[in-house]
N, C-alpha and C positions, 0 to 999 in steps of 0.2 A: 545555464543553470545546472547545478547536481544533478544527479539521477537519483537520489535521497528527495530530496524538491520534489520533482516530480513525481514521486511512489506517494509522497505525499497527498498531495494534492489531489492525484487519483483515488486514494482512498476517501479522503474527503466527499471526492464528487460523489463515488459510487457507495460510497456506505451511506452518504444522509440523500441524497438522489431520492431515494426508493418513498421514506417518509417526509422529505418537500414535496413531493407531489403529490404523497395521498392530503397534506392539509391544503394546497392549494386547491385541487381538486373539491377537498370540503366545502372550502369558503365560496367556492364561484359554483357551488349546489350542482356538481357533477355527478356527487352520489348518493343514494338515495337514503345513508344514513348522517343525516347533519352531525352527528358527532361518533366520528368512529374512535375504535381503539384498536391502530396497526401494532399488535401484540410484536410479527418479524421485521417490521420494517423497524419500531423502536428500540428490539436488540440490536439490529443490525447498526444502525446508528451510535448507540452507546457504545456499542465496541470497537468503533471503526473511530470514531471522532477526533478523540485521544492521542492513538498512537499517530494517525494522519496529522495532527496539528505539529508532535515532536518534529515526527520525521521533514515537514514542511522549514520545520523552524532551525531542526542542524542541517540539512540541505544548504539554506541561507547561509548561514556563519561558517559554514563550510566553504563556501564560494566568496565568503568575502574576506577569509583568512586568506586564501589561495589567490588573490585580487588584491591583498594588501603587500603580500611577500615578492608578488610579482612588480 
């Protein structure tokens, strides 16, 4: 795969990482506010989402232009 892919994908993980785990956390009553509001984990996510999904998605058609030429 790209190293576009892959920038990808890591941003993915590590920008919504932070807020999947404080709602998972929620739900299985890990913390002692049932409904929080991750004010940095939520920005972090919204900013990261985004450009992580592009970069995952020209990664791909990068690798499969360079896969079809080949």
């Amino acid at each position: 795969m790209s190293k576009l892919f892959w920038i990808g994908v890591a941003l993915l993980l590590l920008g919504s990482g932070p807020l999947l785990m404080i709602v998972a956390a929620s739900s299985l009553g890990l913390l002692s506010d049932p409904n929080p509001n991750p004010i940095g984990p939520g920005l972090l996510f919204f900013f990261t989402f985004w450009p992580g999904v592009v970069l995952t998605v020209i990664g791909l058609a990068r690798r499969r232009r360079t896969d079809r030429l080949a």
